[in-house]
C-alpha positions, 0 to 999 in steps of 0.5 A, spaced: 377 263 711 381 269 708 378 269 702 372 269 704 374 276 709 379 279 704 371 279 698 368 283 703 372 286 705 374 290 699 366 289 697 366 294 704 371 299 702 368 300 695 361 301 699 363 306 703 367 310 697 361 310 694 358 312 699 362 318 698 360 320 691 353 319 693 354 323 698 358 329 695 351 329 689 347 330 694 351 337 697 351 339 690 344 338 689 342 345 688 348 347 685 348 351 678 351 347 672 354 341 677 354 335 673 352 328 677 359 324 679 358 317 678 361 311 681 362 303 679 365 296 681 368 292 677 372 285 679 380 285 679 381 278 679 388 278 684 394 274 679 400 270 683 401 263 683 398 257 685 389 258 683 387 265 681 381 264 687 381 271 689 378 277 686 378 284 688 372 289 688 375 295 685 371 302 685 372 306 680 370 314 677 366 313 671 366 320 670 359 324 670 353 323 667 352 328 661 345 330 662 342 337 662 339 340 669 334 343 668 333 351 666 331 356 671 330 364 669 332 369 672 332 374 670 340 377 672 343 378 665 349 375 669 346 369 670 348 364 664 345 358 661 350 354 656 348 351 651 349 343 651 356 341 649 359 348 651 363 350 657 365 356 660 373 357 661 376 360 668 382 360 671 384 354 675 387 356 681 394 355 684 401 356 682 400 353 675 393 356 674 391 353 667 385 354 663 379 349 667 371 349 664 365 349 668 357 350 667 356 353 673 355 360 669 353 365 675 358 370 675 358 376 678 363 382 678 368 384 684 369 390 686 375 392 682 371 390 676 373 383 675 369 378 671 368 371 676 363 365 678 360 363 684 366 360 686 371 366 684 375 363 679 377 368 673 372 367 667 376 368 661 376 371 654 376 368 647 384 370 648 383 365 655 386 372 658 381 374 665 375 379 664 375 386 666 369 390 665 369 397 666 365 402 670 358 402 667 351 403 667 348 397 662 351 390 661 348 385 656 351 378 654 350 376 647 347 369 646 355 368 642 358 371 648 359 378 646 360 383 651 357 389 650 356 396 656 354 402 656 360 407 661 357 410 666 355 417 665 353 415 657 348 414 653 345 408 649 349 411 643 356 410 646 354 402 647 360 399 645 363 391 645 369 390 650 370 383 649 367 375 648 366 370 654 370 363 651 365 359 651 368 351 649 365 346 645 369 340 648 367 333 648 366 330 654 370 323 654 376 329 654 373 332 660 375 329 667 374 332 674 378 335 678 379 336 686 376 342 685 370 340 681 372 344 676 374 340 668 380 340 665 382 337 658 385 331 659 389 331 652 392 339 653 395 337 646 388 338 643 386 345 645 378 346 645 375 351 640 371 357 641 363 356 640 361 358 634 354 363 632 349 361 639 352 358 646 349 361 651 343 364 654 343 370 659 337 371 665 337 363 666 341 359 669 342 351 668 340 347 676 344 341 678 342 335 674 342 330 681 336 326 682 336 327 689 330 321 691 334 317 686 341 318 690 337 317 697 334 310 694 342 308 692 344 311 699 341 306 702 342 301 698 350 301 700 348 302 706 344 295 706 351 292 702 355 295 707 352 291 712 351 285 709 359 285 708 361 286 714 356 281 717 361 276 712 367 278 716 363 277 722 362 270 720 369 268 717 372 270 724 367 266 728 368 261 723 376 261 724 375 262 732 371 255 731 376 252 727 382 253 732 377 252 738 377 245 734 385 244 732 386 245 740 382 240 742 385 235 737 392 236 740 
């Protein structure tokens, strides 16, 4: 009988963790750049001694679908739609703030002229130092990264490069996901490179690769397994209830 609980109880946790991830998909749906999380289960047969009978149902993070979203102009020159295979660099937050990769690539200036995205983090140089853009009239982001402005009070003769965006070429199988949904590289000895020749487009931004209906469709799925597992611990408890009603009546 406690086989039989101990199956679908850990059936149950991996339901609900699954759950989770579904869930955190479908808060990230009309988020730019967001990559879809995927989640798994796989059987962890439980080893010690007398008939190895027990198995485990181990959820696992089986890292983020690769696919491209869909591409929406619009037509802010601060809007950036990179190409497949790149990523942005920002600065990680916290105390030992690193290097950190993103998508997500609708950055904006703060009023002390600091190069961002939408959740604030430091976009970073080729030289991986944060961005500062000077007071100006005009911007343009080449399609390589490169920023150019026109200083304010100037004409468009005095337009001038003050720097290039690090924009990475990584492979995915060395990015993992952070708790702050940023991506990190999970190989620190083997820095990323710079992009070379076209790696973005500005005036559009890459849409959430999430399939909404999809997700809904595996939520109630979970939902029906979760019930179905509960329902086996039900029966075993009953069962086990059954069973001393039984002995006690022998004795």
């Amino acid at each position: 009988m406690d086989k039989a609980l101990y199956v679908a109880m850990t059936g149950a946790r991996a339901s609900l963790q699954a759950q989770g991830t579904l869930s955190h998909n479908l808060a990230n749906t009309d988020t730019p750049g967001f990559k879809e999380a995927l989640a798994n289960t796989e059987a962890f047969p439980i080893k010690g001694t007398g008939y190895a009978s027990r198995v485990d149902a181990l959820h696992v993070d089986a890292g983020f679908n690769r696919r491209m979203g869909a591409q929406q102009i619009t037509g802010n020159p601060l809007d950036l739609s990179l190409q497949a295979g790149n990523w942005l660099a920002v600065q990680a937050p916290g105390a030992n703030a690193g290097e950190a990769y993103t998508r997500g690539a609708a950055l904006s200036i703060t009023p002390n002229g600091q190069l961002v995205t939408a959740g604030g983090h430091p976009v970073l140089d080729e030289n991986s130092n944060p961005i500062a853009i000077p007071p100006h009239q005009a911007m343009d982001i080449g399609n390589d990264g490169t920023i150019s402005i026109i200083p304010l009070g100037e004409g468009p003769q005095t337009m001038a490069n003050i720097g290039r965006i690090r924009v990475v070429q990584a492979d995915d199988a060395r990015l993992e996901r952070g708790l702050d949904g940023l991506m990190r590289n999970n190989d620190p000895q083997q820095p990323f490179v710079q992009a070379q020749g076209k790696s973005l487009e500005s005036g559009q931004l890459e849409g959430s690769n999430v399939d909404a209906a999809g997700a809904l469709v595996q939520m109630i799925q979970l939902q029906r397994q979760y019930e179905m597992q509960v329902k086996v611990i039900k029966h075993g408890d009953d069962n086990a209830r059954s069973a001393n009603s039984l002995l006690r009546l022998g004795g």
